[in-house]
C-alpha positions in Angstrom: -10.4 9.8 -16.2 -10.6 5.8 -15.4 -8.1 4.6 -12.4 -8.3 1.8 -10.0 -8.4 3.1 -6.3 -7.0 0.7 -3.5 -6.9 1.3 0.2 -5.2 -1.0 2.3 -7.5 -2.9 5.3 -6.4 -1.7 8.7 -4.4 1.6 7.5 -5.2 4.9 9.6 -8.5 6.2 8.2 -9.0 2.9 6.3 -9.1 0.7 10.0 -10.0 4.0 11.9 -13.6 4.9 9.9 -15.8 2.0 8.7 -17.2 4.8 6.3 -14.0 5.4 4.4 -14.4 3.4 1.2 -17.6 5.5 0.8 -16.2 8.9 1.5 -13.4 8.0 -1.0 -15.7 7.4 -3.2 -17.7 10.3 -3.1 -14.2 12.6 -3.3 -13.1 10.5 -6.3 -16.6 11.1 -8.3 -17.1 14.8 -7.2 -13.3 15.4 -8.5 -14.7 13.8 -12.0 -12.4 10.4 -11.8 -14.1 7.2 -12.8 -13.4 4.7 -10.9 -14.3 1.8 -8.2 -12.5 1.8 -4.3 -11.6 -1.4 -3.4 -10.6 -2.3 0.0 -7.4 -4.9 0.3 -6.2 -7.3 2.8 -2.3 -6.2 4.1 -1.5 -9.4 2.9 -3.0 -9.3 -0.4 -2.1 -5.4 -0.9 1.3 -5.4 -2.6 0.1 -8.1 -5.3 -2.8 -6.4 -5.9 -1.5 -3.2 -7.1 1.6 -5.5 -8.9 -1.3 -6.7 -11.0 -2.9 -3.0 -11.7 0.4 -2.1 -13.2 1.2 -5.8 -14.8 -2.2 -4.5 -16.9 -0.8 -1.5 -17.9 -3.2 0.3 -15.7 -2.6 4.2 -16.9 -3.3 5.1 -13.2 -3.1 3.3 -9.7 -4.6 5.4 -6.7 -3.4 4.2 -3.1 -4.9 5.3 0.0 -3.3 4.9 3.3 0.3 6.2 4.9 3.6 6.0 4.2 3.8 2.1 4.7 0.5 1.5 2.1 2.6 4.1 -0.1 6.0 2.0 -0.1 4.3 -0.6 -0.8 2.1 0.6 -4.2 5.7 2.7 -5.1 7.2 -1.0 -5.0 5.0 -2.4 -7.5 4.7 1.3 -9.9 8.5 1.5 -9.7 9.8 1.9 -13.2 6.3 1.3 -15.3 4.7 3.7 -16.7 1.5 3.7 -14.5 1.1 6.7 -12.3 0.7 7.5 -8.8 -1.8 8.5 -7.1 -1.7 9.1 -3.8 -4.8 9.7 -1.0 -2.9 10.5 2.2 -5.3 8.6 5.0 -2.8 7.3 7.6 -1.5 8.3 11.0 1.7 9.7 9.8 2.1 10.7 5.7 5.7 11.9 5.8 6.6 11.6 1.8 2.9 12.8 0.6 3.7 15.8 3.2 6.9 16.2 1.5 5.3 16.2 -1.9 3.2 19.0 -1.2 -0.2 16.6 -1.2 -3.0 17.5 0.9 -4.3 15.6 3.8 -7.5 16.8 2.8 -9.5 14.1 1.1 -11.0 16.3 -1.4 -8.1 18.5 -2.2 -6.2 15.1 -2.7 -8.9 14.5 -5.0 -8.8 17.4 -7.0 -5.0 16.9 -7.1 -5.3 13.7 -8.8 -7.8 14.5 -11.2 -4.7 17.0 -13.0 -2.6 14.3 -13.5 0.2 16.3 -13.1 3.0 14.3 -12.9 6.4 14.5 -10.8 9.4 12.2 -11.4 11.1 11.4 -7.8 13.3 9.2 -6.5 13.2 5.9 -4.2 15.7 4.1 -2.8 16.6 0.1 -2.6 18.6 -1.9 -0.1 18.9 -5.5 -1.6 16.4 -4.8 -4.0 13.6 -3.7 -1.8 12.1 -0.2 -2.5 11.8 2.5 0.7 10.3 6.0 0.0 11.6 7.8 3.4 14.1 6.2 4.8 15.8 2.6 6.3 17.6 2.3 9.7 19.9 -0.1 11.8 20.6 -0.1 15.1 18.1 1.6 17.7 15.1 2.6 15.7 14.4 -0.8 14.2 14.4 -2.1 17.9 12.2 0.6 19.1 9.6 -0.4 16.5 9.8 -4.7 17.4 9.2 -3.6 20.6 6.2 -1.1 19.9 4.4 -3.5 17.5 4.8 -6.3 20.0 3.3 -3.9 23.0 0.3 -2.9 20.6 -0.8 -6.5 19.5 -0.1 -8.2 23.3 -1.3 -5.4 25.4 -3.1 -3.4 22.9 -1.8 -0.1 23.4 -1.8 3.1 21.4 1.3 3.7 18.5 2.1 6.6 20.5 2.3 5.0 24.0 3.3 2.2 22.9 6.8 4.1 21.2 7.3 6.2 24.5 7.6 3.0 26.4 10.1 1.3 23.3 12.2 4.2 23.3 12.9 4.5 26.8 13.4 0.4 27.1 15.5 0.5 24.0 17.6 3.4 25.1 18.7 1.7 28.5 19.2 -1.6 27.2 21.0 -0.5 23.9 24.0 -1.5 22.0 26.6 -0.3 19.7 26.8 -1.6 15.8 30.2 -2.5 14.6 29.5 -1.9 11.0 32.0 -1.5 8.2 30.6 0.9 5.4 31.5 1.5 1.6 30.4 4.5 0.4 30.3 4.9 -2.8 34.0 3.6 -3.3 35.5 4.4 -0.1 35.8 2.3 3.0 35.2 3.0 6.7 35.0 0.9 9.7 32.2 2.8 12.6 31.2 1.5 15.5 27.6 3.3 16.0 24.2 2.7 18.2 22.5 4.0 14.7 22.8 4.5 11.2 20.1 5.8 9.0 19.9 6.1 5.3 17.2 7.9 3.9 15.5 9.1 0.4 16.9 12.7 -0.4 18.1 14.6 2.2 16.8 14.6 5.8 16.7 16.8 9.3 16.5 13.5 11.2 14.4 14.1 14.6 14.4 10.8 16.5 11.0 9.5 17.0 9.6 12.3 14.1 11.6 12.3 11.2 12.2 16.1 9.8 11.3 17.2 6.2 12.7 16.8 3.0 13.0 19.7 1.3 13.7 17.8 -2.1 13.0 14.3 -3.5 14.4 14.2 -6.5 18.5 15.7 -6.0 19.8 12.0 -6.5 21.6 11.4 -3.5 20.9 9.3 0.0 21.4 11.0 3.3 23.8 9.0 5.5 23.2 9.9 9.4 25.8 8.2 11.6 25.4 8.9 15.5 28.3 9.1 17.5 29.3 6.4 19.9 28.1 7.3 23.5 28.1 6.3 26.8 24.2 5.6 27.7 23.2 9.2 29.5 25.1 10.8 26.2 22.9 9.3 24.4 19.7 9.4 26.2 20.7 13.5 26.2 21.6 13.3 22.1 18.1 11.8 22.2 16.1 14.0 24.2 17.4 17.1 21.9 16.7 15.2 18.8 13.4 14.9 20.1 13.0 19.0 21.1 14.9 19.7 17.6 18.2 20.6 19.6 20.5 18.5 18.4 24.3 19.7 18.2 26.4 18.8 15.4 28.3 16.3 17.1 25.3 14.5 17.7 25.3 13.0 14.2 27.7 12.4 11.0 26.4 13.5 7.8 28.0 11.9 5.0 27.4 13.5 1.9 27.5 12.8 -1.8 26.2 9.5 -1.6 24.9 7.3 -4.3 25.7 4.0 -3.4 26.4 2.5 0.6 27.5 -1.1 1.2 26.7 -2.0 4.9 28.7 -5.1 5.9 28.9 -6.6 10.0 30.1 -10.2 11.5 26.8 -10.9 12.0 24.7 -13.5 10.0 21.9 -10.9 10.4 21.3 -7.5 11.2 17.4 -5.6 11.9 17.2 -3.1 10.0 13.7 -0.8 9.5 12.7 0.4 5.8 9.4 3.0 6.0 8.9 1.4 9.5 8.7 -2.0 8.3 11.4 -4.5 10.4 13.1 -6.9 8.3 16.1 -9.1 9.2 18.9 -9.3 6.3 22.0 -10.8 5.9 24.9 -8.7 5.4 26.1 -7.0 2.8 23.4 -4.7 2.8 23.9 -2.7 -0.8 22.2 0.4 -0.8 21.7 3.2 -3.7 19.1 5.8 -5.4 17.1 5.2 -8.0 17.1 8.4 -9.4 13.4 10.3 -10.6 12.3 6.1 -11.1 8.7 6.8 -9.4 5.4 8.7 -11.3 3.7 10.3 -9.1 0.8 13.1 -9.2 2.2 16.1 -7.2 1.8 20.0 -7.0 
């Protein structure tokens, strides 16, 4: 089997181990797939797997987490090149939820199948996210945890402990008018996630999916608090307490339109932070991705 195998520069294992290209290598050959592991700039990464599948590639492997994953899912989206993922980053949340191994080999051997899964993504304004997309708190929390690691140089964990707790005193309700699916609602909310398939949202670690391809987002709304309320809802969310009136779930949902008064709003997608201009359209993309999974 010939595939083109691309891990992305500065991603968990591939920053972490300056041995990593070989030891992909060496699990890619002893799992009987032919092919060369290239290692990619960030900058460069996206492009480089849009050309793999512009070639009509049969097969692009990706290693890194989710965020090297989202990115390689944007550019497979819809083509018929397949998937391959090697789960080497800090946090894998959809290869987890795909049943794919963490172990290098076994990932491997995986791959070397080709047994393929249809699942689905989901867009906001055209952009592809695999897990999930958030306004409000959590895209906060993550400008301020990047900005602590790159001036002060601290650890993603630390780092997230100290944004959370600066982002929960400081925070701020959303006034946020939503259309889901053809139904309108005004909410006034301190967050709003959307994610791929349904979610047990844990602040801080995201819960499991127990299916990716049912077709529907999951819209969490958190209730408006006063700040301790909060703080408390977020303290359980982290222990896996919370209460129902914690969060909304709206079900049923294929297609959300997030509107605001604001010219922008921050909003996260697989714990990337972009600013958009409202209306944000949101909808699934239903079994669009081919990926090789148990």
């Amino acid at each position: 089997m010939a595939a083109t195998v691309l891990l992305k520069k500065g991603a968990g294992a591939v920053g972490a181990d300056p041995r990593i290209d070989e030891k992909v290598g060496e699990a890619i050959e002893r799992a009987g797939i032919d092919a060369k592991v290239k290692i990619v700039r960030g900058r460069d990464f996206d492009a480089r797997c849009r050309a793999v599948v512009d070639r009509g590639d049969p097969l692009l492997i990706v290693g890194g987490g989710d965020g090297t994953v989202s990115g390689a899912a944007s550019a497979v989206v819809g083509s018929e090149t397949l998937l391959g993922i090697l789960p080497l980053g800090t946090l894998n949340h959809f290869a987890r939820d795909l049943g794919i191994s963490t172990d290098l080999d076994e990932a491997a051997k995986l791959i070397a199948t080709a047994s393929e899964r249809r699942v689905d993504v989901a867009e906001m304004n055209g952009r592809i996210f695999i897990n999930n997309s958030a306004i409000g708190l959590y895209p906060l929390m993550i400008v301020d945890r990047d900005l602590q690691r790159k001036r002060l140089g601290r650890s993603k964990r630390l780092a997230m402990l100290v944004a959370s707790i600066r982002t929960l005193v400081r925070f701020d309700h959303r006034r946020l008018t939503l259309t889901v699916n053809d139904q309108q609602g005004q909410i006034d909310t301190p967050l709003l996630f959307v994610g791929n398939n349904d979610y047990r949202l844990d602040l801080g670690a995201p819960g499991r999916r127990m299916s990716l391809d049912e077709g529907e987002l999951c819209v969490l709304v958190m209730r408006k608090k006063t700040r301790a309320a909060l703080i408390a809802a977020s303290v359980r969310a982290l222990l896996d307490r919370s209460r129902p009136d914690d969060m909304v779930r709206i079900g049923h949902v294929e297609r959300l339109r997030v509107d605001s008064s604001r010219s922008h709003l921050a909003v996260s997608l697989d714990g990337e932070v972009v600013r958009s201009s409202p209306p944000l359209d949101y909808r699934i993309r239903k079994q669009a991705l081919r990926v090789v999974a148990p």
